[in-house]
Each structure stands twice: as C-alpha cells, then as structure tokens.
C-alpha positions as CSV (number, residue, x, y, z in Angstrom):
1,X,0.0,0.0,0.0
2,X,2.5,2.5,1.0
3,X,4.4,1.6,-2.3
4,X,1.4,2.6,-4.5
5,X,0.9,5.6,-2.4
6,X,4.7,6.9,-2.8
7,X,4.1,6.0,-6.6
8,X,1.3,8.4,-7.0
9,X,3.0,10.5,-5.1
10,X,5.8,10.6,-7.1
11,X,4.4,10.9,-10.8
12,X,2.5,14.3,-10.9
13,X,0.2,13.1,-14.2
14,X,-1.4,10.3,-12.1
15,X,-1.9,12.2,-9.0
16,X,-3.5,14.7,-11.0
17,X,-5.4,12.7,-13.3
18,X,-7.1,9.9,-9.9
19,X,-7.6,13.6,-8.4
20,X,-9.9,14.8,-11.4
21,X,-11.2,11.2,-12.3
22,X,-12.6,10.7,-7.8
23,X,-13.7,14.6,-8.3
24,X,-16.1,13.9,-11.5
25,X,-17.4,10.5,-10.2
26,X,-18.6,12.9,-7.0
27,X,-19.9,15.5,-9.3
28,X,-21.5,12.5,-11.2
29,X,-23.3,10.9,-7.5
30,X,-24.1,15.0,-6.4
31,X,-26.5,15.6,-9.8
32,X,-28.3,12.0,-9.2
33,X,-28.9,11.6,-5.6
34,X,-28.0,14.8,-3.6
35,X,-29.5,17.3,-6.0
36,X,-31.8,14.5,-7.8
37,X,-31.5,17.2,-10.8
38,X,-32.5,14.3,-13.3
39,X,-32.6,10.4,-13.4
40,X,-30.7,9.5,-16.4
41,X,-27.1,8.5,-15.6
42,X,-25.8,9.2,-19.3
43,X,-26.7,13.0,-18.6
44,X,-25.2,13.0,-15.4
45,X,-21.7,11.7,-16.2
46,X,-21.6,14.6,-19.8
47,X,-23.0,17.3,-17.2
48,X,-20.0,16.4,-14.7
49,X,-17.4,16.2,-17.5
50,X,-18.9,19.1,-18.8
51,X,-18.3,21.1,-16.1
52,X,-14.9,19.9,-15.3
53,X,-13.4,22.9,-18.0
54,X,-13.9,25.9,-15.5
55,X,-13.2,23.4,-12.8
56,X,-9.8,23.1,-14.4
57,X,-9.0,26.6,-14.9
58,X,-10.0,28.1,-11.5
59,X,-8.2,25.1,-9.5
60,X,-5.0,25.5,-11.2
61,X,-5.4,29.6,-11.5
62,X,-5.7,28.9,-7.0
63,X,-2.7,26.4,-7.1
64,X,-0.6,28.0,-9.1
65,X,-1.4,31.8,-9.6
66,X,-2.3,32.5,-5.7
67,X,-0.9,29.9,-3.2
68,X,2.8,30.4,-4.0
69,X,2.4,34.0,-2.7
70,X,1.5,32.4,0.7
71,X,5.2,31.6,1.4
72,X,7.1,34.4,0.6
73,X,7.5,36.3,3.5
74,X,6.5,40.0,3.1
75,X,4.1,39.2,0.6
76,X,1.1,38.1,2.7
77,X,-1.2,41.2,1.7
78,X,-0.5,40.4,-2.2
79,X,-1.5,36.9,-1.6
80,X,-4.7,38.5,0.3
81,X,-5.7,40.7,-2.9
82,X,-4.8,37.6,-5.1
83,X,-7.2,35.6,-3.2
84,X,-9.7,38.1,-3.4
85,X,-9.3,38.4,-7.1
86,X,-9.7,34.4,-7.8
87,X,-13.1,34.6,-5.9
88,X,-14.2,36.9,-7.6
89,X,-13.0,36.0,-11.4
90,X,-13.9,32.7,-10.7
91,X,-17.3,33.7,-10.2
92,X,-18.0,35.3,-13.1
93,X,-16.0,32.5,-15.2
94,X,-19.0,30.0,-13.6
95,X,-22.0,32.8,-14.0
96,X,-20.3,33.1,-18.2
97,X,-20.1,29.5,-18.9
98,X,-23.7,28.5,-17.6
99,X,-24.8,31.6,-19.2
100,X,-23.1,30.6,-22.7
101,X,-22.4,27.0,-22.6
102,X,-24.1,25.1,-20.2
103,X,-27.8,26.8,-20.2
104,X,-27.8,26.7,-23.7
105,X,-26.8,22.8,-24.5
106,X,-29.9,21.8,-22.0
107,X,-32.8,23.9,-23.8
108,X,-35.3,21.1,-23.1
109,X,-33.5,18.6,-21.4
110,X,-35.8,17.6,-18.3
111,X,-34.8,18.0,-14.5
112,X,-36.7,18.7,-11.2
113,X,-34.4,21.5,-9.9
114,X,-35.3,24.3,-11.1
115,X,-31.8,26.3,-11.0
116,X,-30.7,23.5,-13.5
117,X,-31.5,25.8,-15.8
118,X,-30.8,28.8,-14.2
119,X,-27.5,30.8,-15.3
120,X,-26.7,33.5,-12.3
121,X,-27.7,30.7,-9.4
122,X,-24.8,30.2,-6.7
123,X,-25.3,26.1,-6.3
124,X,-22.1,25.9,-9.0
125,X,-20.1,28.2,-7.9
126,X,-20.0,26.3,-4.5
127,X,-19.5,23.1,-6.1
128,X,-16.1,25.0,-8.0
129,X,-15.7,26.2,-4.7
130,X,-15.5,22.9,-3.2
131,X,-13.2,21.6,-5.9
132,X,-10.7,23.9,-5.7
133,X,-10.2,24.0,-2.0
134,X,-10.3,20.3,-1.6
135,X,-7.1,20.5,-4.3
136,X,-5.7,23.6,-2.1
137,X,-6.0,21.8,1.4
138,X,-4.2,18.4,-0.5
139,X,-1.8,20.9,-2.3
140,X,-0.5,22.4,0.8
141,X,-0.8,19.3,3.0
142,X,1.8,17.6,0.4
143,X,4.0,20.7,0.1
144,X,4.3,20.5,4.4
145,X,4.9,16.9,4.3
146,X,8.0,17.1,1.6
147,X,9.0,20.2,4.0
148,X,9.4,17.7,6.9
149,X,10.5,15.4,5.0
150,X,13.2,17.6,3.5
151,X,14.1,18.4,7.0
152,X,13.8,15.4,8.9
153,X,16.2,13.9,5.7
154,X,18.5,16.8,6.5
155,X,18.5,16.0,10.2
156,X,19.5,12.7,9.6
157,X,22.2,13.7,6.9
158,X,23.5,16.1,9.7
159,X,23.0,13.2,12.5
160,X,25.1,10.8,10.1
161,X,27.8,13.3,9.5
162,X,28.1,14.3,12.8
163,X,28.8,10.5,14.3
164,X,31.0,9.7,11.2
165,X,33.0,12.4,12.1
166,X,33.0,11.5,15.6
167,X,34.1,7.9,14.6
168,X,37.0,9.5,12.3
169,X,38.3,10.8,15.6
170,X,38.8,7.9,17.5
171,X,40.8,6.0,15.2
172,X,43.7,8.1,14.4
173,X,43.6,8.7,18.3
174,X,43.3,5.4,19.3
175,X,46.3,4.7,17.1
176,X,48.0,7.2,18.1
177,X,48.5,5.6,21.1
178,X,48.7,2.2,20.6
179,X,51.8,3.5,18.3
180,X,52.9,5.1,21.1
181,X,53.5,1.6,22.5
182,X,54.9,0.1,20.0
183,X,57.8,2.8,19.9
184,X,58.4,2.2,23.5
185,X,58.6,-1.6,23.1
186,X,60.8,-1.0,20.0
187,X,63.2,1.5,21.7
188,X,64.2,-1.1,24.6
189,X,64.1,-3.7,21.6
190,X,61.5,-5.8,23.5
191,X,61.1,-9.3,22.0
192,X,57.1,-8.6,22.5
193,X,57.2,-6.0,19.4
194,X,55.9,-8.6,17.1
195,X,52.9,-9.9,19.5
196,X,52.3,-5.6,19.7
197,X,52.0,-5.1,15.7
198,X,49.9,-8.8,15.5
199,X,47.2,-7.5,18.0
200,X,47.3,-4.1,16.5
201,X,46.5,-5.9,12.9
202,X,43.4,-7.5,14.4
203,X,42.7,-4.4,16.4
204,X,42.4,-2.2,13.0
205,X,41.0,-5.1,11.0
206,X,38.0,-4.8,13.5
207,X,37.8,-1.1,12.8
208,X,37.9,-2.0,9.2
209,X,35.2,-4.4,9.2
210,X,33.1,-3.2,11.8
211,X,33.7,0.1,12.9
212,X,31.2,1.8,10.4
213,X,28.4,-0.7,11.4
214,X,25.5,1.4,13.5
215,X,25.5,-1.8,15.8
216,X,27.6,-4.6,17.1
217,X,26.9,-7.3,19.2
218,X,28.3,-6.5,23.1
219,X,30.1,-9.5,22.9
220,X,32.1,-8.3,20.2
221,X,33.0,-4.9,21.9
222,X,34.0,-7.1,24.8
223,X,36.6,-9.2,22.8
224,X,37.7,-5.6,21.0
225,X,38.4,-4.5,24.8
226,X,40.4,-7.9,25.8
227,X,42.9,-7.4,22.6
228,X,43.2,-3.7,23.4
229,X,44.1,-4.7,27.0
230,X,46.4,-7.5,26.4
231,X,47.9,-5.0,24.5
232,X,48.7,-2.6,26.7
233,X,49.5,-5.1,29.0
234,X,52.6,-6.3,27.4
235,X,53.4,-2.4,27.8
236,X,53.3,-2.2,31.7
237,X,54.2,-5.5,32.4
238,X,54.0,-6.6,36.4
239,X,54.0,-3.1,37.6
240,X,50.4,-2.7,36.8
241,X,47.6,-5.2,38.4
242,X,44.7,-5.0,36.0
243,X,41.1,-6.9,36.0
244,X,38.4,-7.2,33.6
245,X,35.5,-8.6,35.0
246,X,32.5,-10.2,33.0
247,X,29.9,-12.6,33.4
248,X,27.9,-14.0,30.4
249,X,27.6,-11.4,27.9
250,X,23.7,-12.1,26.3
251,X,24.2,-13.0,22.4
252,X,21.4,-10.3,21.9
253,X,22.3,-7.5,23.5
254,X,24.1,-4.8,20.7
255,X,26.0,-1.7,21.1
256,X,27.2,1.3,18.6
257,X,30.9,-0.1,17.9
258,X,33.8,1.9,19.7
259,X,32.0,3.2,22.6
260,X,33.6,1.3,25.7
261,X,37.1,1.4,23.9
262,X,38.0,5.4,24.5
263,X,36.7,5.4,28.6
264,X,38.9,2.2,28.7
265,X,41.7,4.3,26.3
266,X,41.5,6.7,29.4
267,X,42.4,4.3,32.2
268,X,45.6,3.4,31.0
269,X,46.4,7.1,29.8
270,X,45.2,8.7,32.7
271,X,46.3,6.5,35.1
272,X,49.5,3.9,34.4
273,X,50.9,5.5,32.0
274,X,51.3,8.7,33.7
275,X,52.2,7.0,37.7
276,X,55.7,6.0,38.1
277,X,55.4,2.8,40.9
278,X,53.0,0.1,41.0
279,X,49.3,0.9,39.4
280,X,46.1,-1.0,38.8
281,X,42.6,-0.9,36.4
282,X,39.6,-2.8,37.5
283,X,37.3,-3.1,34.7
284,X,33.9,-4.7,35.6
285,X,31.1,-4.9,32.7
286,X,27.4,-6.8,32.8
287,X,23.7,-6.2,31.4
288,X,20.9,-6.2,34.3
289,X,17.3,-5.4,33.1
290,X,18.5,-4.3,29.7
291,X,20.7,-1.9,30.9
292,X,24.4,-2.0,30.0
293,X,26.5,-1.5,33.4
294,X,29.9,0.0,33.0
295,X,32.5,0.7,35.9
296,X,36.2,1.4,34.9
297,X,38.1,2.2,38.2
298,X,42.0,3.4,37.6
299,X,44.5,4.6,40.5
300,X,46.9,7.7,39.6
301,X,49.4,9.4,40.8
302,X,48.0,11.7,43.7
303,X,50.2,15.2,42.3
304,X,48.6,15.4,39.4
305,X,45.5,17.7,39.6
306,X,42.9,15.7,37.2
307,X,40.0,17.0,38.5
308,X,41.2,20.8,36.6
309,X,42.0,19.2,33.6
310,X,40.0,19.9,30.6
311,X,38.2,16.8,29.0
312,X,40.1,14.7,26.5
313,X,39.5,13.6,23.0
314,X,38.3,10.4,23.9
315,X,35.8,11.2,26.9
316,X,34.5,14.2,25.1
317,X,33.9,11.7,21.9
318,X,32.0,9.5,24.1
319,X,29.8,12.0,25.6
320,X,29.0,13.8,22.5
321,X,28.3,10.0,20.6
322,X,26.5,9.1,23.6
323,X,24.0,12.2,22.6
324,X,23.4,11.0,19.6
325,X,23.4,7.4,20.0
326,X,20.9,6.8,23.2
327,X,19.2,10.4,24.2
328,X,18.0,10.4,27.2
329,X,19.3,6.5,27.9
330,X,22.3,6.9,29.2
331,X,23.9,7.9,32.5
332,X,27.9,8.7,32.5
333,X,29.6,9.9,36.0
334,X,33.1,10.6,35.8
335,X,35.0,11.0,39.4
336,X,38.1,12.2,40.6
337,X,40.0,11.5,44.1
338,X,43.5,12.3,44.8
339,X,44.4,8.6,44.0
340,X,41.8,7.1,42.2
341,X,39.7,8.0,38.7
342,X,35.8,6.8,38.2
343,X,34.4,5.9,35.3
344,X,30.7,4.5,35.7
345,X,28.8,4.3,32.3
346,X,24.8,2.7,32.6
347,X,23.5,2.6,29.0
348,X,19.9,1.5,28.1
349,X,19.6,-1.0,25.0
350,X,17.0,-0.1,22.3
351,X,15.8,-3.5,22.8
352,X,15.3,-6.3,25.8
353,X,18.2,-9.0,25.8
354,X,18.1,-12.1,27.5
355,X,18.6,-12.2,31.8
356,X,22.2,-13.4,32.6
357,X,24.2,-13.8,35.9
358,X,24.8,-10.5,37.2
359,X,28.8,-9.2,36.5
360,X,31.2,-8.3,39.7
361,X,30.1,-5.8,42.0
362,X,30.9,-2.1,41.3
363,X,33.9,-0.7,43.3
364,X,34.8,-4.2,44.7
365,X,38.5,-3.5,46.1
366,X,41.2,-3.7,43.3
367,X,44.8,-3.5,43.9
368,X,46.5,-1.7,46.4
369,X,45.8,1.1,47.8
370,X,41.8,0.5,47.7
371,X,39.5,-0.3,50.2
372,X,35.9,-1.4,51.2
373,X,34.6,2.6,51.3
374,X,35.4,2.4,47.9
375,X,33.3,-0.6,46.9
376,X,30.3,1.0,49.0
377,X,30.3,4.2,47.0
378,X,29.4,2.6,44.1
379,X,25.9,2.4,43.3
380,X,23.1,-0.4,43.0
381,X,24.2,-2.5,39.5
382,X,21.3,-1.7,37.3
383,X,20.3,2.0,38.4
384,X,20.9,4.0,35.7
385,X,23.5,6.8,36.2
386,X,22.6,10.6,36.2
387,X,24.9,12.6,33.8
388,X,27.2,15.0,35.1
389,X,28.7,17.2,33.0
C-alpha cells in the first residue's frame, strides 16, 4: 500500500489525473442523488465532465497563480488581494459558462431542480468552490509533508555526518596511542614488538570491518576491549595489576561499535601511564534489566590535579556519541580523588536481551591502595546513572 501511495506521489500526471477522475465521479453521484436534478445516468456523467473545464481553470489559477504568494514572507497582503481576485474571477467564469455554454446545450432537457436551468444561481459556484479548496487543502498538505520530509532527511544527513565524524576521531587517536606503544617496546628492543604489531592488525581489521556498522553485538566490543588490553598489557608489564570482570555477555544485546574502547583508552592514559610505581585498572562490565552496566576504576598518581584538567579527545567523543546514540538513555559519571579515577557508564539498549548472571560488584577492592569505602560508594548494578557534566 504505501508503495502505490509513494508512486502516485511521485508521478504528478497520475496524481492529478485519480484527483480529477474521484472529483467527477462525485460531481456525477451529487447531480443523481443529492440534488436529484435528473434520473438518467448518461446526462449526469456529460454534465460532470462538462463542467470539469472551469473546474480546471479556477483550480490551477488557486494552485498555481495564488498559493505560492503564501510563502514568501512580506508578501502576505499580495497573496490577500490575489485571493480576493480568484473569488471573484472565478465567479464570473462559472455565471459566463452556464450563461453561454451550459444553459444553452440543455434547452429542453428535463430536470426537477429548477436552478438546472438557471444561469446567475450560486449552487455551482459552490460546487467549484468545493473543488478547488479540496485540491488547495491536498496541495498544501503535500508541500508541508516534503518540507518535513526535507528536514527530517536533512537531520538525519546532519545526524550521520556528525557521528561519522566522531568515529573519524577515534581511530587516528586510538592509534595514536597504541603506536605510542609500540615505539616504547621498540626502543628497549622488546622481543614482545611482534605480539604488539599482530594485536594491532586485528585491532584495526576490527575497525575496518566493523567500525562503520551502526550496531555490534556486546560481545564483540568485549573481545575488542580484551585485545586492546592484552595489549597494553605487554606495555606495563608486572607493575600494573589489572582486572576485567565479565559474566555472560547475552548473544542479543548490541551496542554502537567503539564506545567502551576510548573510557577504557583513558584508564591506561590517565592513570598507568602517567604514575611511576605500582598501578592498577579494575574493569567490571554486565547487562541487568537491559541496561548496560559500566564501571572502569584506575588509580593515579596523587600530584597530578585531574579534576582541573579539561576533558580529553576520547571522553568528550564518548559524551557527545552518547548524545546521539541513546538520548536520554544513558547515565555517564566521571569522578576524581587524589588517588583514584571513576568511570561508571549505565547505558539502556534499544531492545530487551536475554537475563544473565549479574557481572562483579561495582567498586569491589582492586589493587593496592583500595578499600571497602570504595566498593560501598558505588551504586546499586542496574540504576541508571545521572549525567554529570
């Protein structure tokens, strides 16, 4: 159905032409059982053909001649004056072509209504009346619907752009850094250089193949995350204690590719890399009533002020996809202590996934230097998160 519609839609002969073929089969019903001006059928469908001539020319002189002035902006009182002029020439055209045409060819021809032969009579000048608005008011209605259309296409455009370009910005950053790795590991000539450049192959042949997707399954951002950390954890080595915990990921439960990967980006940036002595990451990630659960916990070094730090790349390109992606279905808190940086991320899927074993328990103590208060400020697992900004 909607196919035939956007085909009529889209060929202006045939909208036309069902338009005028609907309006005469009315005109045809109106003369034989509204009016009951005469009995015979034949007479009734030449009478409604007939009349379709100043039909025709008063309906497109409205389209055409006087609703594009309704528009233009400044131009509403010549649209006013134009519409006064159609009534009124449109008149007359239905008063002349009774008077000359239509009068005339039915000397004789029998009717009980009495203005059927009648030239100045008003009955047909509301039926043209009738006509033309109908074609107005369907007009107009189909010129607002391409304007939304038009601008709900150019949303989306924009949308599209926006998040593409957003997209664009994590991967030179991301390897940016992991680049950063591999000159370290290269400088002391570590025999792990070649493990670094085969993880980073399968890290940017997942960006290849499934970076541009709008969705992914969680399962396969999880197993993105895991390469990326093994990866940096051939970096750190023993200095850094790191945990990812994960229950059961549901196979139906989907996420916008890249999302996780920059807050986790930010751990090791933020935190490891930047502390001298011993360090840790706790990563714990689950779905509880169809909300995606993120807490990314990361110690750092204690004189170094991040709280005053402006935003970087990769939080701000979360934030700003996270806008787009899931309005109004997401919570992200970010935290800052002298020792210890907070990253809890509760995200709402479009779409219910299937009840697993809940993950770890937020804040649970991770390497040294944490303790139980820690754990305890961490809120219930499936609440969703207000955003802070």
């Amino acid at each position: 159905m909607s196919r035939a519609l956007q085909a009529v839609d889209e060929r202006r002969w045939l909208r036309h032409g069902l338009f005028w073929l609907v309006d005469t089969g009315l005109v045809v019903l109106f003369y034989l059982y509204d009016l009951q001006a005469m009995t015979d059928a034949r007479v009734a469908i030449a009478d409604a053909v007939l009349v379709l001539a100043p039909h025709l020319l008063a309906t497109y002189a409205l389209l055409y001649g006087v609703l594009p002035w309704l528009w233009r902006p400044h131009r509403r009182g010549r649209f006013v004056l134009l519409l006064a002029g159609w009534y009124l020439l449109s008149m007359a055209l239905v008063f002349a072509f009774r008077f000359f045409i239509f009068v005339p060819l039915h000397v004789g021809v029998p009717s009980t209504l009495r203005e059927y032969h009648v030239a100045i009579t008003i009955g047909p000048y509301m039926l043209l009346v009738s006509t033309a608005g109908v074609a107005a008011c369907l007009h107009l209605y189909r010129q607002w619907r391409q304007k939304e259309l038009g601008n709900a296409q150019l949303t989306q455009e924009n949308f599209q752009a926006e998040l593409q370009l957003l997209k664009a910005q994590i991967h030179p950053h991301f390897l940016f850094n992991t680049l950063n790795n591999l000159y370290a590991l290269t400088l002391k000539q570590s025999d792990q250089a070649p493990e670094v450049v085969e993880r980073l192959t399968e890290l940017l042949q997942f960006m290849l193949e499934q970076g541009d997707a709008p969705l992914i399954t969680l399962r396969d951002e999880v197993a993105l995350l895991r390469n990326y950390i093994a990866l940096e954890q051939l970096r750190y080595g023993p200095r850094l204690t790191l945990e990812f915990g994960t229950e059961d990921i549901p196979a139906t439960a989907q996420i916008a590719p890249l999302l996780l990967l920059p807050l986790v980006e930010n751990a090791f940036k933020h935190g490891s890399a930047e502390q001298v002595g011993r360090a840790y990451i706790h990563i714990s990630l689950g779905v509880a009533d169809n909300v995606v659960s993120c807490v990314i916990i990361n110690s750092k070094s204690a004189a170094l002020p991040a709280a005053n730090k402006p935003p970087g790349i990769g939080l701000r390109n979360v934030r700003q996809r996270l806008q787009l992606l899931y309005p109004q279905r997401h919570g992200l808190v970010v935290e800052a202590r002298d020792d210890m940086y907070t990253v809890r991320l509760a995200l709402r899927l479009p779409a219910p996934v299937v009840m697993l074993a809940r993950p770890p328990a937020w804040g649970r103590p991770v390497g040294p230097g944490a303790s139980a208060a820690q754990a305890a400020a961490a809120p219930a697992w499936a609440t969703p998160i207000p955003s802070r900004a």
